[in-house]
LUMGUMI-108221 format. One record per residue: residue in three letters; residue number from 1; x, y, z of N, C-alpha, C in turn. Coordinates in Angstrom, 1 decimal. Each point is the difference from the previous one (the first is absolute). Example, Ala and Ser with C-alpha at 12.3 -4.5 7.8 and 13.67 -1.06 7.14 Angstrom:
<midos>
MIDO code pos   n.c1   n.c2   n.c3  ca.c1  ca.c2  ca.c3   c.c1   c.c2   c.c3
MIDO  ALA   1   13.2   -5.7    7.8   -0.9    1.2    0.0    0.9    1.2    0.0
MIDO  SER   2   -0.4    1.1   -0.7    0.9    1.1    0.0   -0.8    1.1    0.8
</midos>
This chain:
<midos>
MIDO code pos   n.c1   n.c2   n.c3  ca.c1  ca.c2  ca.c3   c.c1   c.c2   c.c3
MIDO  UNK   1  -18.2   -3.7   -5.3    1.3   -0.6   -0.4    0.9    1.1   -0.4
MIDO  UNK   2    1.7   -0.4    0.1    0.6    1.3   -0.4    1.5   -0.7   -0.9
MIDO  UNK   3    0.1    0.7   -1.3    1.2   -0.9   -0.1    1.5    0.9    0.3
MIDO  UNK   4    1.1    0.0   -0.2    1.0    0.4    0.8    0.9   -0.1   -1.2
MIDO  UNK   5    0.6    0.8   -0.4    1.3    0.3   -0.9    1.5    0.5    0.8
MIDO  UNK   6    0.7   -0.2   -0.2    0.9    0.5    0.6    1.3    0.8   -1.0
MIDO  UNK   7    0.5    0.9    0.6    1.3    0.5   -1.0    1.0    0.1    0.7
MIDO  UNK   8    0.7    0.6   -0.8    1.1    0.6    0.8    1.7   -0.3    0.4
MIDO  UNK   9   -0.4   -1.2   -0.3    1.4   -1.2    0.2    1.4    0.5   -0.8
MIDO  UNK  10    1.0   -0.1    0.5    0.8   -0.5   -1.1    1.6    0.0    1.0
MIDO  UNK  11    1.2    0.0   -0.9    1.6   -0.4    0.3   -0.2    1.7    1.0
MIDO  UNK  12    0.8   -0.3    1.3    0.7    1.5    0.3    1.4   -0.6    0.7
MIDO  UNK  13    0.5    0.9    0.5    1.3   -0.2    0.7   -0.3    0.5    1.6
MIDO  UNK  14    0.9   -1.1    0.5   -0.4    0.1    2.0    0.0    1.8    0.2
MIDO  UNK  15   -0.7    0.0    1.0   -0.1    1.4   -0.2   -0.7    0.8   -0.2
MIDO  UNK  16   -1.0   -0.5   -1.4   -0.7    0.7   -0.9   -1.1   -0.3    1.1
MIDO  UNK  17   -0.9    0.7   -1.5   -1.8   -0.3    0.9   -1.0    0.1   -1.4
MIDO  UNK  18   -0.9   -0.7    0.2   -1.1   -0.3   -0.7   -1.3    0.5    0.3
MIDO  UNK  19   -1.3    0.3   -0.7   -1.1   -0.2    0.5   -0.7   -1.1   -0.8
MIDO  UNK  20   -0.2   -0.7    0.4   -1.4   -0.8   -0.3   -1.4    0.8    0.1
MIDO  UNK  21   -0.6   -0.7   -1.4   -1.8    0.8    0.3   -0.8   -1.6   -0.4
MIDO  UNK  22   -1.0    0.3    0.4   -1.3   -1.5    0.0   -1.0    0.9   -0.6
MIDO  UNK  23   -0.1   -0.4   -1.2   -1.8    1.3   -0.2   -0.8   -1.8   -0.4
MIDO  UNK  24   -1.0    0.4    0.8   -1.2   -0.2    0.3   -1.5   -0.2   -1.0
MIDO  UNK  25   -0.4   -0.9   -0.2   -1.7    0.6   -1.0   -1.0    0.4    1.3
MIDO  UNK  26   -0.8    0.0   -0.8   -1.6    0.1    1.0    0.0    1.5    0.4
MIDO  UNK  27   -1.1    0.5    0.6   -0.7    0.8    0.7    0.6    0.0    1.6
MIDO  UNK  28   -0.2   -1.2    0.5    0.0    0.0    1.5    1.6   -0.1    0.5
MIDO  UNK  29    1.1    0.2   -0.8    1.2   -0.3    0.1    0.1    0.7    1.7
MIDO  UNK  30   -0.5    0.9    0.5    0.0    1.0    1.4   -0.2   -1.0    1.4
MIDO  UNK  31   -0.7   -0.7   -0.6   -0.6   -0.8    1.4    0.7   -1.3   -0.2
MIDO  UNK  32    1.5   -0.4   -0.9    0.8   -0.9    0.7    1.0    0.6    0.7
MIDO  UNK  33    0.5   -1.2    1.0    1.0   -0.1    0.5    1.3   -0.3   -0.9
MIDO  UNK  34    0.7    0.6   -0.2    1.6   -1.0   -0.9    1.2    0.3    1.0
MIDO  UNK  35    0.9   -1.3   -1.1    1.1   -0.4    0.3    0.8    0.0   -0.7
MIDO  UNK  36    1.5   -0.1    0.2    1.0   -0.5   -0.6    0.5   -1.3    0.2
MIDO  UNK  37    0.5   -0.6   -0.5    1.0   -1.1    0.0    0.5   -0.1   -0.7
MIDO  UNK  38    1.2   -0.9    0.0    1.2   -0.8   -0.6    0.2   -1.2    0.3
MIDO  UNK  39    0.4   -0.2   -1.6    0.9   -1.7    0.2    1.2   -0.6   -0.7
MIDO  UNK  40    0.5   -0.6    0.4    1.5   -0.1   -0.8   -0.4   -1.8   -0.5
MIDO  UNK  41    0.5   -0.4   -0.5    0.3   -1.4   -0.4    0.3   -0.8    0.8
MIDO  UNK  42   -0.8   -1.0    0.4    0.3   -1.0    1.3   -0.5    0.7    1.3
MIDO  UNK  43   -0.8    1.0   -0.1   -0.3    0.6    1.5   -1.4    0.1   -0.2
MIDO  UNK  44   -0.1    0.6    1.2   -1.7    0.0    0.0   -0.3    1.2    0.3
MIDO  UNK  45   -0.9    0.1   -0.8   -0.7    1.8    0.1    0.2    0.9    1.5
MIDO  UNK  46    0.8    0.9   -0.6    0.2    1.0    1.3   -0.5    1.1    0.1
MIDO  UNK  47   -0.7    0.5    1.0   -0.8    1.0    0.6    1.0    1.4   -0.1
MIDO  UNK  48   -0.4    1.1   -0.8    0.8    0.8   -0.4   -0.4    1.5    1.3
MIDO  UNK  49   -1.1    0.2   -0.7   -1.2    1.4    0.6   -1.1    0.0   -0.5
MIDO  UNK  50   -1.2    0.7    0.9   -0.8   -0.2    0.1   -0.6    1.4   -0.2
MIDO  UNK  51   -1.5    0.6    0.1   -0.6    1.0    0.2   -2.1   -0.5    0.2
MIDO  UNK  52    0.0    1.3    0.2   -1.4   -0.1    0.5   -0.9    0.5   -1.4
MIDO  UNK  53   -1.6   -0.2    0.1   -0.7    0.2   -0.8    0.4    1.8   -0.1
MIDO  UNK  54   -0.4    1.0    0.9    0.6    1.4    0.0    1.3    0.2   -0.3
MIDO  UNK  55    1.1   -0.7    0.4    1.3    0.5   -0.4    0.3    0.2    1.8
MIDO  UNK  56   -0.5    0.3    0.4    0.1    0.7    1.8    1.1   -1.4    0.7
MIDO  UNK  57   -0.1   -0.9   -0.5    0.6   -1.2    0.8    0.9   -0.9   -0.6
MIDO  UNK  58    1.3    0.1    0.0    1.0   -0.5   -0.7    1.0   -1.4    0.9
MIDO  UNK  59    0.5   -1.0   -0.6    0.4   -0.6    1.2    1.5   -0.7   -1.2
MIDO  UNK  60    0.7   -0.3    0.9    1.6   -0.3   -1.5    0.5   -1.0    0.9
MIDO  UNK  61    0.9   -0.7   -0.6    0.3   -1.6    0.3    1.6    0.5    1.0
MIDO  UNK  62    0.5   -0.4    1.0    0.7    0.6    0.7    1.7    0.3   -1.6
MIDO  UNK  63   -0.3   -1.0   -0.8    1.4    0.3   -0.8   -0.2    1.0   -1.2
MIDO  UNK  64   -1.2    0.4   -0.2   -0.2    1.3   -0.6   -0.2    1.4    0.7
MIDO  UNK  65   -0.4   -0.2    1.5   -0.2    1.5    1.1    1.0    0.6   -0.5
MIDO  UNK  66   -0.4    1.2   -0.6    1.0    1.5    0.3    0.3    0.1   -1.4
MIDO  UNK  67    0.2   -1.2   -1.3    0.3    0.3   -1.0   -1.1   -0.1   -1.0
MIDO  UNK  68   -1.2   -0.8   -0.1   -1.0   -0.2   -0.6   -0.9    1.1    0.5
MIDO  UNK  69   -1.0    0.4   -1.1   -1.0    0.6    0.6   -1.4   -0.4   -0.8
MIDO  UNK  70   -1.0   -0.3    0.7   -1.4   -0.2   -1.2   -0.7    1.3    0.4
MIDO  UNK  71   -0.8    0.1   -1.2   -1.0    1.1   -0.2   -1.0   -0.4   -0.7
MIDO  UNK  72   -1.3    0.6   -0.5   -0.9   -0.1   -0.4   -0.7    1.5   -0.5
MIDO  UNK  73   -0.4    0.1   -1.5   -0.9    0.5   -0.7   -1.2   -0.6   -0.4
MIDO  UNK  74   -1.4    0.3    1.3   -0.8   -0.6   -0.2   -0.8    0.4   -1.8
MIDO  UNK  75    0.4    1.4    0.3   -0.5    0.8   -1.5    0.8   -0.3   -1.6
MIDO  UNK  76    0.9   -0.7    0.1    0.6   -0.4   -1.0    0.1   -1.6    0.4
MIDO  UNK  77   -0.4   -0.8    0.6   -0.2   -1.5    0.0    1.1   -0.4    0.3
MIDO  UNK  78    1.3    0.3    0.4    1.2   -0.2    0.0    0.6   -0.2    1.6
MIDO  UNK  79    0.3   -1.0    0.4    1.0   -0.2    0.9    1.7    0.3   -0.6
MIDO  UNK  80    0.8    0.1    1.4    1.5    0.4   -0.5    1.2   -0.5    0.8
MIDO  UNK  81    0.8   -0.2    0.1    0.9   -0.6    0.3    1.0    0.5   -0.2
MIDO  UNK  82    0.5    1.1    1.0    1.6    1.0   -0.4    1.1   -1.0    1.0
MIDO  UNK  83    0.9   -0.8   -1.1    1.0   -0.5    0.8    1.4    0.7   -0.2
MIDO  UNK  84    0.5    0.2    1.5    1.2    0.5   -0.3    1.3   -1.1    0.9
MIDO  UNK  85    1.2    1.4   -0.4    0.9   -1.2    0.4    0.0   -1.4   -0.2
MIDO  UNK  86   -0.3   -0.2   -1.4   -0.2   -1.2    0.2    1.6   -0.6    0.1
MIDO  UNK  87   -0.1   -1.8    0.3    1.0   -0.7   -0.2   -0.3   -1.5   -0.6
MIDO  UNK  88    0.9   -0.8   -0.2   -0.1   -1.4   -0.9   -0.9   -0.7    0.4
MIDO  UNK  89   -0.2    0.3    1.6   -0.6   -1.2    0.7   -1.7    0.5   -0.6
MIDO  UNK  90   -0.4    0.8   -0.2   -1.7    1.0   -0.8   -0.1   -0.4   -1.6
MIDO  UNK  91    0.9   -1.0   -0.4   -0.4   -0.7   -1.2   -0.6   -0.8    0.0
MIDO  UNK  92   -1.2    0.5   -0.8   -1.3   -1.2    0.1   -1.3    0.6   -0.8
MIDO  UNK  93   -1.1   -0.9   -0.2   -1.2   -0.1   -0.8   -0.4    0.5    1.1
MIDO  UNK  94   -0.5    1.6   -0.5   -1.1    0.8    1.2   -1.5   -0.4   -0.7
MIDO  UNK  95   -0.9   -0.2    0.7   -1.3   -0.1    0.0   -0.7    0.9    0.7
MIDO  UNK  96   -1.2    0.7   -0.5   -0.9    0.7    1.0   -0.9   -1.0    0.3
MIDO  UNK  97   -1.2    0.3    0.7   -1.0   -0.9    0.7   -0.8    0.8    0.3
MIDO  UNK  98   -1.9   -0.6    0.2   -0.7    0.9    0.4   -0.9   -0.7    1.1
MIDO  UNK  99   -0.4    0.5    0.8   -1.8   -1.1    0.5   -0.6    1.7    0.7
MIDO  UNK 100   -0.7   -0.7   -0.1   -1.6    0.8    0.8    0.3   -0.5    1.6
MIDO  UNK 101    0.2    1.3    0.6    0.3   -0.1    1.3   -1.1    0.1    1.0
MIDO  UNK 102    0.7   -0.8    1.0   -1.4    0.1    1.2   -0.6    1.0    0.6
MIDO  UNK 103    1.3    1.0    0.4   -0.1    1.1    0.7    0.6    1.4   -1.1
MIDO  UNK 104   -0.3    1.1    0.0    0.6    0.8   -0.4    1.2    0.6   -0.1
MIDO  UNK 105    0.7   -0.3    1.2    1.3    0.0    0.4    0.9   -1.5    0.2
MIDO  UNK 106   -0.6   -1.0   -0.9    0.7   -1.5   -0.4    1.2    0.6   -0.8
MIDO  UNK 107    0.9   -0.7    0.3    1.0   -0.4   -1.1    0.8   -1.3    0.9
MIDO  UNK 108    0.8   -0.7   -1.5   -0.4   -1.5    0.3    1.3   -0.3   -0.3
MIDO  UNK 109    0.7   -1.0    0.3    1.4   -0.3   -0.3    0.3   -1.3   -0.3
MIDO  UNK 110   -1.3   -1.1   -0.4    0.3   -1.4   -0.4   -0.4   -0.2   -0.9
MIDO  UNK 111    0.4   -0.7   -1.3   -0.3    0.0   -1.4   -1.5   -0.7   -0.1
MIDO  UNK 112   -0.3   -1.3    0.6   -1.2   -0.3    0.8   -1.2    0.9   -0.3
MIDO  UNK 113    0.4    1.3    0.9   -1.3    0.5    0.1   -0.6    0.9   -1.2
MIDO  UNK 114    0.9    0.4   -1.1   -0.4    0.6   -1.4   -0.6   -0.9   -0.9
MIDO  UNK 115   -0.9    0.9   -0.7   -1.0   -0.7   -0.9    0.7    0.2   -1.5
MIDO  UNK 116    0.5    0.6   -0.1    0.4    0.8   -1.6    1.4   -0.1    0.3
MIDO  UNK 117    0.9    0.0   -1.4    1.1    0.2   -0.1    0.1    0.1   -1.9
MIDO  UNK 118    1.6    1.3    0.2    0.1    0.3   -1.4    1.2   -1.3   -0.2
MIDO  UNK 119    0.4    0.5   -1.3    1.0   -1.4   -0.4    1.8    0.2    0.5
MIDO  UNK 120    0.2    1.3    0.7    1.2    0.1    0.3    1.0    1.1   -1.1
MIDO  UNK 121    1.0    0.3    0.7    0.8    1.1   -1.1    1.3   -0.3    1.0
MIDO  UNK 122    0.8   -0.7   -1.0    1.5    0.1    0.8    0.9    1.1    0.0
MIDO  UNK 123    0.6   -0.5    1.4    0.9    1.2    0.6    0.9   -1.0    0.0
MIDO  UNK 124    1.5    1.0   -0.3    1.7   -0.9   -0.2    0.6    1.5    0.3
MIDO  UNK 125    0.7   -0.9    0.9    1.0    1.1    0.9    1.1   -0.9   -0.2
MIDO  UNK 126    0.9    0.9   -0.7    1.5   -0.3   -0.3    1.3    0.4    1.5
MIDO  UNK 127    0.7   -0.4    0.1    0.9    0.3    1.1    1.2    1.0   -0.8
</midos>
């Protein structure tokens, strides 16, 4: 079992950029798979980015390509989440997520398939 913290949140102006971090408990934190998501109020959890148990395999939701990036510190328990450029429309309750993947090179893009989740850290992008 793994529990999931998240940080990082807070007010920026369009434009700016954030990192988000998820630190992790346990020992085996290396051999999940995680995620990002978001949600806004009235919507339903959105598929942010993704990564692999190694870090080797990354995958981002077509409206983060090019400005989000995930990473992974298997040696510090920490997943990351470098958003840039952000804008109004990237305001929301980010969530990490984790599951034990099938394949080595899994990463997963439907809220469905994660077992764990931390409580969220909001992001507010001002115009």
């Amino acid at each position: 079992q793994v529990q999931l913290v998240e940080s990082g949140g807070g007010l920026v102006q369009a434009g700016g950029s954030l990192r988000l971090s998820c630190a992790a408990s346990g020992r085996t934190f290396s051999s999940y798979a995680m995620g990002w998501f978001r949600q806004t109020p009235g919507k339903e959890r959105e598929f942010v980015a993704a990564i692999s148990w190694s870090g080797s395999i990354a995958y981002y939701a077509d409206s983060v390509k090019g400005r989000f990036t995930i990473s992974r510190d298997n040696a510090k328990n920490t997943v990351y989440l470098q958003m840039n450029s952000l804008n109004p429309e990237d305001t929301a309750v980010y969530s990490c997520a984790a599951v034990v993947p099938s394949s080595s090179g899994s990463v997963y893009a439907k809220s469905y398939e994660y077992d764990y989740w931390g409580q969220g850290t909001q992001v507010t992008v001002s115009s």
